[in-house]
C-alpha positions as CSV (number, residue, x, y, z in Angstrom):
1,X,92.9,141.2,97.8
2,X,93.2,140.6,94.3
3,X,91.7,137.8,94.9
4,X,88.9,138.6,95.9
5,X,88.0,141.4,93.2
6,X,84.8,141.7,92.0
7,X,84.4,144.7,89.5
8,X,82.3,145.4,86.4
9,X,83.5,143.1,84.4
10,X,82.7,140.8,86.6
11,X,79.4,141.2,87.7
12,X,78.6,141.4,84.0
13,X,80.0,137.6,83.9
14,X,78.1,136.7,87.2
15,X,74.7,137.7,85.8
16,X,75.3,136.3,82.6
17,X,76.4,133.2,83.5
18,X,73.7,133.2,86.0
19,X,71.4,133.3,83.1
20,X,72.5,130.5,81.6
21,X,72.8,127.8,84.5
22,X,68.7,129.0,84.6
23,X,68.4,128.2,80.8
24,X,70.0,125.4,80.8
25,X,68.3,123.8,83.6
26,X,65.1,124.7,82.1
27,X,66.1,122.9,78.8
28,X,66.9,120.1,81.2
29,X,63.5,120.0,82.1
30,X,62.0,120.3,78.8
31,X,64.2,117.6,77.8
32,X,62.9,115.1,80.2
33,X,59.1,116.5,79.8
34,X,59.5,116.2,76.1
35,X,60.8,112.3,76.9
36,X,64.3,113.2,74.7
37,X,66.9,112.5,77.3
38,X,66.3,109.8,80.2
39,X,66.1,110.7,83.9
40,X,69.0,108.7,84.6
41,X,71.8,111.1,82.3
42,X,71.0,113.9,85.0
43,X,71.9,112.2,87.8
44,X,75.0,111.7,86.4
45,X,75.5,115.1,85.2
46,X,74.2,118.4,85.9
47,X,75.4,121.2,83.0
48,X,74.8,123.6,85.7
49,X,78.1,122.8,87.7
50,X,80.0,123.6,84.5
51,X,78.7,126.8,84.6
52,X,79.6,127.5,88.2
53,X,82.8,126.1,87.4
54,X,83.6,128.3,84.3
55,X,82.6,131.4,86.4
56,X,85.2,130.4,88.7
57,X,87.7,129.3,86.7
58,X,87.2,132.8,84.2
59,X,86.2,135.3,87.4
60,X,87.5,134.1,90.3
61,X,86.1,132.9,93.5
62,X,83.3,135.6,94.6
63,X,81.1,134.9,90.7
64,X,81.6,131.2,91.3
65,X,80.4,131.6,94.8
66,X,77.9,133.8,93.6
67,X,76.8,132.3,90.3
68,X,76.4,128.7,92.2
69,X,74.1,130.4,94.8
70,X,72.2,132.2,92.7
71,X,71.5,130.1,89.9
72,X,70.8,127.0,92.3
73,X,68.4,129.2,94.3
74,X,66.6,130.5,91.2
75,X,66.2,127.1,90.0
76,X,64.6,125.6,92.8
77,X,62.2,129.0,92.9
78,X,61.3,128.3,89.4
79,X,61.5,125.0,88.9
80,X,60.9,122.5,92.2
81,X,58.0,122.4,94.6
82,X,60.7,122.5,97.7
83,X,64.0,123.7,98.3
84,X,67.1,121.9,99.3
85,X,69.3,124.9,101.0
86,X,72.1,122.7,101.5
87,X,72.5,122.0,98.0
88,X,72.7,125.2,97.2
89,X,75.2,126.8,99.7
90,X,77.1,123.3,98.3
91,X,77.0,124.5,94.7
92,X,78.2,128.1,95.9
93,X,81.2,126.9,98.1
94,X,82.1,124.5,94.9
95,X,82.7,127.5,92.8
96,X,84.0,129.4,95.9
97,X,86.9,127.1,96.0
98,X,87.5,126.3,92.2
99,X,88.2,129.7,91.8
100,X,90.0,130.8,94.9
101,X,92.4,127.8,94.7
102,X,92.4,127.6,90.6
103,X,90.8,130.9,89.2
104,X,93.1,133.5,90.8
105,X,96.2,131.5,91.7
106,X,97.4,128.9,89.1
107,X,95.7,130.3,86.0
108,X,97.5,132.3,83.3
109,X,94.3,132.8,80.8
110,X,97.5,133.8,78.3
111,X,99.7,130.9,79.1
112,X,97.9,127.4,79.7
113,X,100.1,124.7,79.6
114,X,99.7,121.1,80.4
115,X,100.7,121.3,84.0
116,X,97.6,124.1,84.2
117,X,95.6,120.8,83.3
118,X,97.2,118.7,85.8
119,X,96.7,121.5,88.9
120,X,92.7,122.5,87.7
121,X,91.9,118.8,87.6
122,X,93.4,118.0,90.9
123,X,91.9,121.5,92.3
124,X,88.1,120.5,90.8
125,X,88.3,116.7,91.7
126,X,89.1,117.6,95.5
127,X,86.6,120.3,95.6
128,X,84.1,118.0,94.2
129,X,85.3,115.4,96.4
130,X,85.1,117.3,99.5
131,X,81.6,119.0,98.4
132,X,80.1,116.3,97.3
133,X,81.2,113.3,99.9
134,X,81.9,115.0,103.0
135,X,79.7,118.1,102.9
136,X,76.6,117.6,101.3
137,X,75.3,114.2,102.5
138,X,76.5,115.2,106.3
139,X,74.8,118.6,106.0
140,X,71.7,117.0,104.1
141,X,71.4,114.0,106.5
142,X,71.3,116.6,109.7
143,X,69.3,119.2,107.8
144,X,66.9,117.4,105.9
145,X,67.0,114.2,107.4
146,X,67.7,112.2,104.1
147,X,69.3,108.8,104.4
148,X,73.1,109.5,104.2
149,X,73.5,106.4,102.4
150,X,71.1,107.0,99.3
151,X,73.1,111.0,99.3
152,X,76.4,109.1,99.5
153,X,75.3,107.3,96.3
154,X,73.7,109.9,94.8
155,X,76.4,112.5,95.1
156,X,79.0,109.5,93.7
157,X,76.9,109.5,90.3
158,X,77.6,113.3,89.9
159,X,80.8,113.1,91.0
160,X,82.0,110.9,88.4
161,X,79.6,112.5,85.7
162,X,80.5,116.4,86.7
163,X,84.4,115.4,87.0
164,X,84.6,114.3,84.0
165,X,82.2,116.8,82.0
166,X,84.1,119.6,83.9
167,X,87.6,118.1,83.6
168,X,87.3,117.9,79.6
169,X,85.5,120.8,78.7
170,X,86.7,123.6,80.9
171,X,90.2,123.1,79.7
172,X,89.2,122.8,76.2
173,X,87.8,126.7,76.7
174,X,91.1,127.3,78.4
175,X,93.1,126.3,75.5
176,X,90.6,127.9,73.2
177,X,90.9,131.5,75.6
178,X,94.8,130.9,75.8
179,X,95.2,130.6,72.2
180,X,92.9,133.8,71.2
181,X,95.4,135.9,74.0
182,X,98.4,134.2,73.1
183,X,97.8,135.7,69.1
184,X,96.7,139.3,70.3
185,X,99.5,139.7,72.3
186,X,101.5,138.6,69.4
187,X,99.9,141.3,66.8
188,X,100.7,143.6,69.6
189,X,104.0,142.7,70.0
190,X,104.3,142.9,66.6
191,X,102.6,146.8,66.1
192,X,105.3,148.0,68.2
């Protein structure tokens, strides 16, 4: 059941992290209202899913779930005239299983080594594979009658752009979180 915990610390992380998938996406619109960044970069890439993915990766699989479901929800509240349920739940079940099958049972946050590369890669390409290809166009095409083919294409462009966003910088933070544990356990070590 460790797994599944979901304590203080966090909901703390959940809510924060929440708070910055809004932000960002409301800097992604200000962006494109403001004419700095073209339309085109954010169908590539949406910041947001590296968000989800951290609070996955960092918290496990119930604050991905949650921080993909909330945060996509809030953003179509606040910033789209309609809103596209299946995209959501689809955000939510890609942090679901980045952090049940990478969060809580091939990361050491102390001890990040190359093969921990290798396995979150392969765990965040499936997932976004899966999500993205299989899921999201079929469940958009019955829900909200959308052309499958246009989704198909669509959710390719953020596959490549989100694997690759995702699969470079969420390692770089595990490196970054492996080496700030790896020297307080060695001044610990050391105290004693």
């Amino acid at each position: 059941m460790d797994k599944f915990r979901y304590g203080t610390k966090e909901i703390i992380a959940t809510v924060s992290l929440v708070t910055v998938f809004v932000l960002l996406r409301q800097l992604e619109t200000y962006l494109l209202g403001a004419s700095v960044i073209q339309r085109s970069i954010f169908t590539w890439v949406q910041p947001g899913m590296l968000v989800v993915a951290i609070a996955a990766v960092f918290f496990g699989p119930v604050s991905g779930f949650l921080c993909g479901l909330t945060g996509g929800f809030l953003t179509y509240i606040m910033l789209e005239s309609a809103i596209s349920y299946p995209r959501i739940v689809a955000t939510g079940l890609y942090g679901f299983f980045i952090g049940l099958y990478f969060g809580k049972m091939h990361y050491k946050p102390d001890d990040f080594t190359p093969r921990g590369f290798i396995d979150f890669n392969a765990v965040q390409i499936m997932t976004s594979i899966f999500i993205g290809l299989v899921f999201l166009p079929l469940v958009r095409f019955m829900v909200e009658e959308v052309s499958i083919y246009d989704e198909l294409l669509s959710s390719a462009k953020s596959l490549v752009g989100n694997t690759v966003l995702i699969g470079i910088t969420c390692p770089v933070i595990m490196i970054i979180v492996s080496a700030v544990l790896s020297a307080d356990s060695e001044k610990k070590r050391r105290r004693t």
